[in-house]
C-alpha positions as CSV (number, residue, x, y, z in Angstrom):
1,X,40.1,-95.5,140.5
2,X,37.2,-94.8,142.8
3,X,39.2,-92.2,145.1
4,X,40.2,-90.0,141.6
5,X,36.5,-90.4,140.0
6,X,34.6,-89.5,143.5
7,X,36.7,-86.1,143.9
8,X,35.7,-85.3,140.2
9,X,32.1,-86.2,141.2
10,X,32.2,-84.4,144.1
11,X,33.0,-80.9,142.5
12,X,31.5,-81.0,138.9
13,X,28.4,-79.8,140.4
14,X,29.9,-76.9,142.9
15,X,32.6,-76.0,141.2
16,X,31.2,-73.3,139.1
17,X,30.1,-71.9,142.5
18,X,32.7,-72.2,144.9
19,X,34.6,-70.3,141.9
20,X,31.6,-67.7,142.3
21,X,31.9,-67.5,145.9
22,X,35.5,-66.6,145.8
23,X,35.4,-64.5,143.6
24,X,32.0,-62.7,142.0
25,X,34.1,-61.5,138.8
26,X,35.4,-65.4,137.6
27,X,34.4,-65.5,133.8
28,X,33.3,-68.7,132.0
29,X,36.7,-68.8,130.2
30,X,38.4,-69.0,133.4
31,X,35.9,-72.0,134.2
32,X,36.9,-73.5,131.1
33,X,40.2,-73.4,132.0
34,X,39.5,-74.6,135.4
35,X,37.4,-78.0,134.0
36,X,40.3,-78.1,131.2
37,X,43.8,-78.3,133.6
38,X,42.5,-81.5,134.8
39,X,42.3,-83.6,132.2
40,X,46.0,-81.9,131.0
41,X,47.4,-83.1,134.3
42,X,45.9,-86.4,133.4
43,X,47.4,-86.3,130.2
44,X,51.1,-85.2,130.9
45,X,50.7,-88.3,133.4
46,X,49.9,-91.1,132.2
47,X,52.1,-92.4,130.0
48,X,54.6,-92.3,132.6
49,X,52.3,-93.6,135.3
50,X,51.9,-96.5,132.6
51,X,55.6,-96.5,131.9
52,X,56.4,-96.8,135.6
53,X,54.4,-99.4,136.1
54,X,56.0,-101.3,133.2
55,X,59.5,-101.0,134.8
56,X,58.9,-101.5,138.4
57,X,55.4,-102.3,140.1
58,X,52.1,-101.1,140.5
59,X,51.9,-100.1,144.3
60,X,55.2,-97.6,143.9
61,X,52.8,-95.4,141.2
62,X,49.9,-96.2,142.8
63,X,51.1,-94.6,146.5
64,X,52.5,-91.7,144.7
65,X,49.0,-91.0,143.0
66,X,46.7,-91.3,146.4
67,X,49.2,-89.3,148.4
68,X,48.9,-86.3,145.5
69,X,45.6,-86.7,146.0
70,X,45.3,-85.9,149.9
71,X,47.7,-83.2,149.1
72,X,45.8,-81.3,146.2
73,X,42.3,-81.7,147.6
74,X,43.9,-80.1,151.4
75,X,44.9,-77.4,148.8
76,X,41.6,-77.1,147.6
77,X,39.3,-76.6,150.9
78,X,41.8,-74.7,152.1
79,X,41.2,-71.6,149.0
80,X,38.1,-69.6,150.8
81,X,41.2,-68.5,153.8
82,X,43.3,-66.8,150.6
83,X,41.8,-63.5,148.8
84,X,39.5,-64.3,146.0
85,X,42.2,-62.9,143.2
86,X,44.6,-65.2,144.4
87,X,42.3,-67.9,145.6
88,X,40.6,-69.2,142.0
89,X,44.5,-69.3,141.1
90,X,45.2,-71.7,143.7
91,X,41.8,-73.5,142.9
92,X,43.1,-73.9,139.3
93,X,46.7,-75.0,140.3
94,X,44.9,-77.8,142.9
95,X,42.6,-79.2,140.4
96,X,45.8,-79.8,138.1
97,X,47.3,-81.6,140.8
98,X,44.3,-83.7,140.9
99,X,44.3,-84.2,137.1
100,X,48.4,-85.4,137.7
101,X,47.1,-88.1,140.2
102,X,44.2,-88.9,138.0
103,X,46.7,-90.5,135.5
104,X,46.4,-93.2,137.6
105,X,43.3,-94.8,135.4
106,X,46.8,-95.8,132.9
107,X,48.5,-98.2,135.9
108,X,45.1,-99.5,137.2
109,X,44.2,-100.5,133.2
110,X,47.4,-101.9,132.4
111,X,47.3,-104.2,135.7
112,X,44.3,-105.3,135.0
113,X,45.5,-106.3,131.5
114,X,48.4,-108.0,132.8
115,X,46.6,-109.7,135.6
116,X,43.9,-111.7,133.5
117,X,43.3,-113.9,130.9
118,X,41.4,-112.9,128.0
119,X,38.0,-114.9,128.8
120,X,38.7,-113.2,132.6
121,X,39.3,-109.4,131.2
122,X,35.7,-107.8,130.1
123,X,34.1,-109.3,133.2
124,X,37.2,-108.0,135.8
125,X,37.4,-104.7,133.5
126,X,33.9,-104.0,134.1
127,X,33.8,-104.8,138.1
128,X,36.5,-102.2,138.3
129,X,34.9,-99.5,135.6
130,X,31.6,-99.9,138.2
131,X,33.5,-97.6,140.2
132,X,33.0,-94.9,138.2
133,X,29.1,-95.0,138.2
134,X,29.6,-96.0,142.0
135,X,31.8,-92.7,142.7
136,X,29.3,-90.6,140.3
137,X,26.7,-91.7,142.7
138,X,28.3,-91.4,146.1
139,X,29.9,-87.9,145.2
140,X,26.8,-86.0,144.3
141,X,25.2,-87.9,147.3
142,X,27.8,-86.2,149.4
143,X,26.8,-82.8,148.3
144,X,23.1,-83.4,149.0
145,X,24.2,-84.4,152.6
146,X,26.5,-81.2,153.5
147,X,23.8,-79.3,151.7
148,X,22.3,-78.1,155.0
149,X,25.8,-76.2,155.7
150,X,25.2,-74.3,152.8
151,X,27.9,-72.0,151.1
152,X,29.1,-70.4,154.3
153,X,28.9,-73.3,157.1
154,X,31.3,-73.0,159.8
155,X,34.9,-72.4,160.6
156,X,36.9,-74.3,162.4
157,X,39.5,-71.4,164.3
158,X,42.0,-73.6,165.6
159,X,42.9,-75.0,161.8
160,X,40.9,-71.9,159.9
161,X,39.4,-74.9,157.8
162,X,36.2,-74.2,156.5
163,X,32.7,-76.4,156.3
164,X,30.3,-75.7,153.9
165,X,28.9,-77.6,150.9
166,X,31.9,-76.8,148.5
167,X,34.7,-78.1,151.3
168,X,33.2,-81.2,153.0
169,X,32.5,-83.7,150.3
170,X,36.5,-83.2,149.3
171,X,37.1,-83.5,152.8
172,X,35.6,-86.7,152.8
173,X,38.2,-87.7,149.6
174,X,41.1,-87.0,151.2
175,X,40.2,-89.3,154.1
176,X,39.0,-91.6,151.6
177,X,42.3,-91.2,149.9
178,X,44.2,-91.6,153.0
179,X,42.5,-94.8,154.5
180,X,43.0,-96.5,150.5
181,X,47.2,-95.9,151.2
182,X,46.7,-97.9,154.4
183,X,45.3,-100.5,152.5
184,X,48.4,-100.2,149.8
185,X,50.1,-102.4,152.8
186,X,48.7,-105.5,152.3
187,X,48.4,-105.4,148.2
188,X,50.5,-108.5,146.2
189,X,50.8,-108.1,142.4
190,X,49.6,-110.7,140.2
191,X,50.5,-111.0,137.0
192,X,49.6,-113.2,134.2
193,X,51.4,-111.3,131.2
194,X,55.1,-111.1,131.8
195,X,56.8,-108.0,131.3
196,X,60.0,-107.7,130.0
197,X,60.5,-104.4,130.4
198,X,61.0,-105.2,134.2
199,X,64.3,-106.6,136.1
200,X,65.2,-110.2,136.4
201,X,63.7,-110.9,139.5
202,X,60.7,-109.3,139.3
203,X,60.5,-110.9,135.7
204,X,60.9,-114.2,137.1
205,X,58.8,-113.8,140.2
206,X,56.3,-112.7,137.3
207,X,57.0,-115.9,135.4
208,X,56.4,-118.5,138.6
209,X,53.3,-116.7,139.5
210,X,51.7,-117.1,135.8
211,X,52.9,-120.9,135.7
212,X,51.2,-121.4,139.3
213,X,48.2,-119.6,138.0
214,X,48.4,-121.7,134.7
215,X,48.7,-125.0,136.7
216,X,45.3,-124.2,138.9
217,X,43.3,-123.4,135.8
218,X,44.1,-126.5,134.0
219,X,45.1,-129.2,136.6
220,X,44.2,-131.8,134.1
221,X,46.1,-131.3,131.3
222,X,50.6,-132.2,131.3
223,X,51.4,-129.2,129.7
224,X,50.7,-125.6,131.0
225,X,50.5,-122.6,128.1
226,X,53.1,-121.3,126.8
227,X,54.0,-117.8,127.6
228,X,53.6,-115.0,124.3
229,X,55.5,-111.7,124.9
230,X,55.3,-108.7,122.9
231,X,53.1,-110.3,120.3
232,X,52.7,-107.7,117.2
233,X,49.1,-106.0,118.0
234,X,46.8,-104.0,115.6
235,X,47.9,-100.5,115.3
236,X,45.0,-99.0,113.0
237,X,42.4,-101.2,115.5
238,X,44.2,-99.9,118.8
239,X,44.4,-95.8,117.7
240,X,40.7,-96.1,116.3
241,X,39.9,-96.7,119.9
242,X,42.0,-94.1,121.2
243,X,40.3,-91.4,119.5
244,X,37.0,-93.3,120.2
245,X,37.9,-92.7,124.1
246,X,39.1,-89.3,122.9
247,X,35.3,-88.5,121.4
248,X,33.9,-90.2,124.1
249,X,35.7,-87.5,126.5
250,X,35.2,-84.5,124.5
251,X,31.3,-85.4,125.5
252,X,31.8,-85.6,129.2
253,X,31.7,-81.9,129.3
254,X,28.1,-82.0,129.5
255,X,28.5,-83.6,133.5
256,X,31.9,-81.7,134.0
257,X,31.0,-78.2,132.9
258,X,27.7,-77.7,131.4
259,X,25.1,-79.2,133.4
260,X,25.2,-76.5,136.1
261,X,25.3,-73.4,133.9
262,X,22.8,-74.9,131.9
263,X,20.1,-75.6,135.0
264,X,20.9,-71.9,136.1
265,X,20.3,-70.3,132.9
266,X,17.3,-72.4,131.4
267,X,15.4,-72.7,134.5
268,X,16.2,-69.4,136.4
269,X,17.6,-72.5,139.5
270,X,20.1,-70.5,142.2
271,X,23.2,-72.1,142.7
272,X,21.9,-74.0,145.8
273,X,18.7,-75.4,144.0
274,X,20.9,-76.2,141.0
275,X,23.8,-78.2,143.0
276,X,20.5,-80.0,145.2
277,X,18.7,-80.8,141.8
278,X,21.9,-82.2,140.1
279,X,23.0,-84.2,142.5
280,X,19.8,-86.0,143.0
281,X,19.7,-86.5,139.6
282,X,23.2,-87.7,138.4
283,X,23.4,-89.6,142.2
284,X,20.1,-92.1,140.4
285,X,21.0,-91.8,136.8
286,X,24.5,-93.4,137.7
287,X,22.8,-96.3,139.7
288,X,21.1,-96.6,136.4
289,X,24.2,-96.8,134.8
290,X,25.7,-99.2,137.1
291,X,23.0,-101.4,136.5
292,X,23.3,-101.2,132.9
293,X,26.8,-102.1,133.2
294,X,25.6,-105.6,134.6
295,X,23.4,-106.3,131.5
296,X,26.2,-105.1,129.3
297,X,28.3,-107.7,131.0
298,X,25.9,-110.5,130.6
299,X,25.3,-109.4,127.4
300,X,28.2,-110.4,125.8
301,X,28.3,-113.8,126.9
302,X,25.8,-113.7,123.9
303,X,26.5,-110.9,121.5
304,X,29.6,-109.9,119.7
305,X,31.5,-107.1,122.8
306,X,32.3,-104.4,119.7
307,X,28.6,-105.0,118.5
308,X,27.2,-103.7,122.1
309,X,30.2,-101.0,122.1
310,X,29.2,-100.2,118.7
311,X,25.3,-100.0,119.9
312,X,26.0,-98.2,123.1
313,X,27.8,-95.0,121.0
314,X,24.6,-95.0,118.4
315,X,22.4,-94.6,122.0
316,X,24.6,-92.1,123.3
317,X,23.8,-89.4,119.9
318,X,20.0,-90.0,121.1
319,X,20.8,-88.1,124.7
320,X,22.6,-85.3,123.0
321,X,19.6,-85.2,119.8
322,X,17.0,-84.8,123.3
323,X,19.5,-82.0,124.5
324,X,18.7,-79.4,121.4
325,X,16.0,-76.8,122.3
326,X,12.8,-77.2,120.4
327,X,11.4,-74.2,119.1
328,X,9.2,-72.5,121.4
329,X,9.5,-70.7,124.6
330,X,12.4,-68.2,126.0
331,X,14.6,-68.6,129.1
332,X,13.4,-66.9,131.8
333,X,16.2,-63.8,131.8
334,X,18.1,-62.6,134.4
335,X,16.4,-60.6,137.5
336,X,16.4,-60.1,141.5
337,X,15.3,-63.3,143.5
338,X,12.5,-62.5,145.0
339,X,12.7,-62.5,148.6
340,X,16.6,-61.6,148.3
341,X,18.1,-59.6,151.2
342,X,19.1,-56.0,150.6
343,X,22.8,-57.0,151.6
344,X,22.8,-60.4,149.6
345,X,20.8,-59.6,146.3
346,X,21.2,-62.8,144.5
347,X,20.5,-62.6,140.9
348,X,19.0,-65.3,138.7
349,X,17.7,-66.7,135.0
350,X,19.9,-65.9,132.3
351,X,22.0,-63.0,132.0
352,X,21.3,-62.0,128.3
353,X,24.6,-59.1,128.8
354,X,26.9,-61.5,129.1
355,X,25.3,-64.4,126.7
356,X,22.7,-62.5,124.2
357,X,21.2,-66.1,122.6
358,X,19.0,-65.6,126.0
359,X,16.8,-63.1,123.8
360,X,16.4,-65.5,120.5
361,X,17.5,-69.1,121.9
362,X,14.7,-71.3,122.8
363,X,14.6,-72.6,126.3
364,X,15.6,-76.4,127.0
365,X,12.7,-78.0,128.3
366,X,13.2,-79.9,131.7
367,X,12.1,-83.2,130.3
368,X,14.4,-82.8,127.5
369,X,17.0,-82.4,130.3
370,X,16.5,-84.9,132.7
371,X,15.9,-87.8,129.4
372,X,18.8,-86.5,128.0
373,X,20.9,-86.9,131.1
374,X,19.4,-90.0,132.0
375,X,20.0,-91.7,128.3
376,X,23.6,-90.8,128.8
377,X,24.5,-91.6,132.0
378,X,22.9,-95.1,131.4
379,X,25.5,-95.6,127.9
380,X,28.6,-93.5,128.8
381,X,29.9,-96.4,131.6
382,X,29.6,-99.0,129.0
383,X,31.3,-96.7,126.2
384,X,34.6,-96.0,128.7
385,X,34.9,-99.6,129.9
386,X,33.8,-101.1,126.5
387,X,36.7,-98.9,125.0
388,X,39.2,-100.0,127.4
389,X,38.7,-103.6,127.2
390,X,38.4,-103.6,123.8
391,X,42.0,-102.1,123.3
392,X,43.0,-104.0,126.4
393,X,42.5,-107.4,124.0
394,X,43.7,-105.7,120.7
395,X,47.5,-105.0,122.3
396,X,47.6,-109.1,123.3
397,X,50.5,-109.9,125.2
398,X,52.4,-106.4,124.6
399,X,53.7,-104.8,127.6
400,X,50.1,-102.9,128.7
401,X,51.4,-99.7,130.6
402,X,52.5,-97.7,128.1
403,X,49.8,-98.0,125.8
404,X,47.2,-97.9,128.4
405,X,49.0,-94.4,129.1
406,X,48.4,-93.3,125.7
407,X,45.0,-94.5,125.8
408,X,44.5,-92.8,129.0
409,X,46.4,-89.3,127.9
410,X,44.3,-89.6,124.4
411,X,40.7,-89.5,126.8
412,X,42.8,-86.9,129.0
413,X,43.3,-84.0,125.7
414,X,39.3,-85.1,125.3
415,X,38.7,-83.6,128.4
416,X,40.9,-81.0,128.3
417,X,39.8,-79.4,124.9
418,X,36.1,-80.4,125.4
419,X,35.6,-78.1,128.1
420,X,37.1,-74.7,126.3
421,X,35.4,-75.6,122.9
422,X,31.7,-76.4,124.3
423,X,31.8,-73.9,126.7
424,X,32.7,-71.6,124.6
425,X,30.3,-72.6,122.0
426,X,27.5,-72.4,124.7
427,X,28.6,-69.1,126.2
428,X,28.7,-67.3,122.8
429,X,25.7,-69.3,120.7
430,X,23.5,-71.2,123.1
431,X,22.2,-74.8,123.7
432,X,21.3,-75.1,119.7
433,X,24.8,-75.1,118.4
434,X,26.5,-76.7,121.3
435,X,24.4,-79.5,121.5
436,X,24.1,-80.0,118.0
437,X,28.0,-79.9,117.7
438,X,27.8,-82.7,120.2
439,X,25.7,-85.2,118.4
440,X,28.1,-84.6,115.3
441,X,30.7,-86.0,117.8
442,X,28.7,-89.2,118.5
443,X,28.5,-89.8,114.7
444,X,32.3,-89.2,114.5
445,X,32.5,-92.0,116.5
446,X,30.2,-94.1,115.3
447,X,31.5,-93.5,111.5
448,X,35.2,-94.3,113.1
449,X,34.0,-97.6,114.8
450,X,32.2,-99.0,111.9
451,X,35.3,-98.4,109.2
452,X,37.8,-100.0,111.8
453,X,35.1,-102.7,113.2
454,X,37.2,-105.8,111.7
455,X,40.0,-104.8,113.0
456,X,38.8,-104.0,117.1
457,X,38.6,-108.1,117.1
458,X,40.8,-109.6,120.0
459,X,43.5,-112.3,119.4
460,X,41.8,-115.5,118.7
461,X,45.4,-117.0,119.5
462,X,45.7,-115.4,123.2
463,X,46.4,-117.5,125.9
C-alpha cells in the first residue's frame, strides 16, 4: 500500500514538469491523459487482483504487484535518454504500468477483511489507510530533498541514468519496492473469514487457523464461534459506498492534477518554486491528516462510524467552497521572468492564449489555497478508509476479494475520469466553474449517504 501511494506522491507534484521538460509542446489534454491511465490500470486490475487473492493467496498477487512496480518506475527515470516525441509516450505507458500494480489496494483490503473480526476491523483498517497520509508526506518530502539537483542534475555515463528532481524520489520507490519483496519472505497469512473459493487445503489450513484464533480470544467459554460463510450482504448499502469512493476519487484531482497548474497560473510560481511550495505544503497538511485519522479512530469508540463518515464528506464541500475565486483581483498574466537567461527564457503567470479566463477570472487568493488544501487533506484520509471499512462490514462473511476489487476499480474510473473532466473544465473556464463543479460533487455524496444511511449499518450478527 505504502510503496503504490508514495510513487503517486512522489510525482503528482513534478509530473506536469518533467512532461515539460521533455517535451515544451505537451498540451493539458495529454496531461489529463497522463493523470487518467493510472487510475484505468488500477481499474482493469483489481478485480482480478481481488479475484486472485480469493482463489489462491495474498503474497502470489502481492509479489507480482511490487515487482511491476520496480519495473514501471525504472521505465519512468529512464524517459529523459529517449527523444521528447517518444519519451512523454513512454511516460504515459509507465505510469499505466504503475496504475496495473496499484490494484493492489483490492488484495491488501480484502485481507484485511478476512484477517479480522469485526470489533478488530476499523482500528486495523485505519493503521493500514495511515499509510496513505504517511506516503503523501514522505513523497513530497523527497522532492524537497533532491530539490537542490534541480531539473538537470547529473548523469550517471556508465548506466546513462539521470539525477534530478523528477528521477530521484522514483528512484527511491523502486528501492523501496524492492527491499518490501525481500520482506514478502517471511509473510504467513492469517485468516479469520474462510474462503471457499480456495482449494481444500488451503481452506482447511484457513479453518484451523480461525479455530486457534477463536480459542485465544475466548479461553473461557466450551464452545468457540461458529464459522458464517457467504452470508447474503446489502447490495443497495455496499454500491452506495462504491460510488461514494467513486465521488470521493473524482475529487482527488485537485492533489493529482490541479494543484500545480493552479500555483503556476494564479501566483505567476516557476515550476521549481511551485514543486518546492507544494511539497512543503501537502508533506504537513498530510501529518495533519494522519493525526486526524487517530481522532477519527478514537472517535468512534463513541459516535456512530457512518455518522463521522457522514460528517467527514459534509467537511470536505467546505475545502472545495474555500477553492472558488472571490471577486476581485486578476492573475498575474503570462510574461518573461525577470532575470531569465537569453538561452533559457522561462516564461511565467498565466498564459491567457492558451486559457483566456486569465483576462476575466478572478485570481485564487493564497489563503484560500493553502485553507482549502489543508481542510481537505485533514478529511479525505478518513473519507477513503471510512469508505472501505464501512463496505468491508456491510459484505459480512462473503468472500472479500472480489468485491474489494470492485470497490477498488469503482475509486479507479473516479480517478481516471476526474482528471479529463476537471482539467478540462479548468483549462477551458477557470477556477470558478471547476471548483464549483466540485463542491456539487461533495453534495452528490452527501445526498447519496444520507438516503442509503440505514442501510451502511454492519451485521449486528457477525462473529
Amino acid at each position: 500500500m505504502f510503496v503504490n501511494v508514495y510513487t503517486t506522491a512522489c510525482m503528482f507534484t513534478n509530473i506536469y514538469p518533467y512532461l515539460k521538460s521533455l517535451n515544451q509542446d505537451t498540451s493539458d489534454f495529454f496531461y489529463s491523459c497522463v493523470i487518467a491511465v493510472y487510475p484505468l490500470g488500477m481499474f482493469m486490475s483489481s478485480p482480478l487482483l481481488g479475484y486472485w487473492f480469493n482463489i489462491s493467496s495474498t503474497r502470489q498477487p502481492i509479489v507480482f504487484v511490487l515487482v511491476l512496480v520496480i519495473i514501471s518506475n525504472i521505465i519512468y527515470v529512464y524517459c529523459n535518454q529517449i527523444p521528447g516525441n517518444v519519451a512523454i509516450w513512454i511516460v504515459l505507458i509507465s505510469r499505466f504500468l504503475m496504475g496495473v500494480a496499484s490494484g493492489c489496494r483490492a488484495t491488501i483490503s480484502a485481507y484485511v477483511t478476512a484477517a479480522t473480526t469485526m470489533e478488530e476491523r476499523t482500528g486495523v483498517m485505519t493503521n493500514v489507510y495511515l499509510t496513505i497520509p504517511l506516503a503523501f508526506t514522505i513523497g513530497p518530502l523527497m522532492g524537497l530533498l533532491f530539490e537542490p539537483l534541480g531539473s538537470v542534475g547529473y548523469v550517471i555515463p556508465l548506466i546513462h541514468l539521470s539525477l534530478n528532481i523528477y528521477t530521484c524520489p522514483i528512484i527511491v520507490c523502486a528501492c523501496v519496492a524492492l527491499i518490501n519483496l525481500v520482506l514478502m519472505i517471511w509473510f504467513k497469512e492469517f485468516l479469520v473469514i474462510t474462503l471457499t473459493t480456495r482449494n481444500t487445503s488451503k481452506l482447511q489450513k484457513a479453518n484451523s487457523k480461525f479455530l486457534e484464533y477463536a480459542a485465544l480470544m475466548s479461553e473461557s467459554s466450551e464452545q468457540t464461534p461458529p464459522i458464517v460463510v457467504n452470508k447474503p450482504y446489502d447490495r443497495i448499502g455496499f454500491w452506495s459506498l462504491v460510488f461514494t469512493s467513486f465521488c470521493a476519487y473524482l475529487l482527488v484531482t485537485i492533489n493529482d492534477s490541479l494543484l500545480t497548474p493552479v500555483c503556476m497560473d494564479e501566483f505567476g510560481w516557476t515550476s521549481v518554486q511551485t514543486i518546492t511550495f507544494n511539497n512543503l505544503l501537502i508533506s504537513i497538511c498530510c501529518l495533519l491528516g494522519m493525526g486526524s485519522m487517530r481522532v477519527f479512530t478514537f472517535l468512534v469508540k463513541y459516535v456512530e462510524e457512518r455518522s463521522l463518515f457522514l460528517l467527514e464528506i459534509m467537511t470536505l464541500s467546505i475545502a472545495f467552497f474555500l477553492y472558488i475565486p472571490w471577486p476581485g483581483e486578476l492573475p498575474e498574466l503570462i510574461h518573461p521572468l525577470d532575470g531569465s537567461s537569453n538561452s533559457t527564457i522561462e516564461m511565467v503567470g498565466c498564459d491567457y492564449k492558451v486559457k483566456p479566463w486569465c483576462l476575466w477570472v478572478p485570481k485564487i487568493h493564497l489563503f484560500q489555497y493553502i485553507l482549502g488544501t489543508i481542510i481537505f487533506c485533514t478529511n479525505f484520509p478518513n473519507v477513503y478508509s471510512g469508505s472501505n471499512t464501512i463496505a468491508s462490514k456491510v459484505i459480512g462473511t462473503h468472500p472479500p476479494g472480489l468485491l474489494m476489487g470492485a470497490l477498488t476499480a469503482g475509486i479507479s474510473v473516479g480517478r481516471c475520469v476526474g482528471p479529463i473532466i476537471f482539467i478540462f473544465l479548468y483549462s477551458n473556464y477557470g477556477p470558478q466553474i471547476t471548483f464549483g463543479a466540485m463542491t456539487c460533487v461533495v453534495i452528490s455524496m452527501i445526498l447519496i449517504t444520507l438516503v442509503t444511511y440505514k442501510r451502511i449499518a454492519p451485521y449486528s450478527n457477525f462473529e
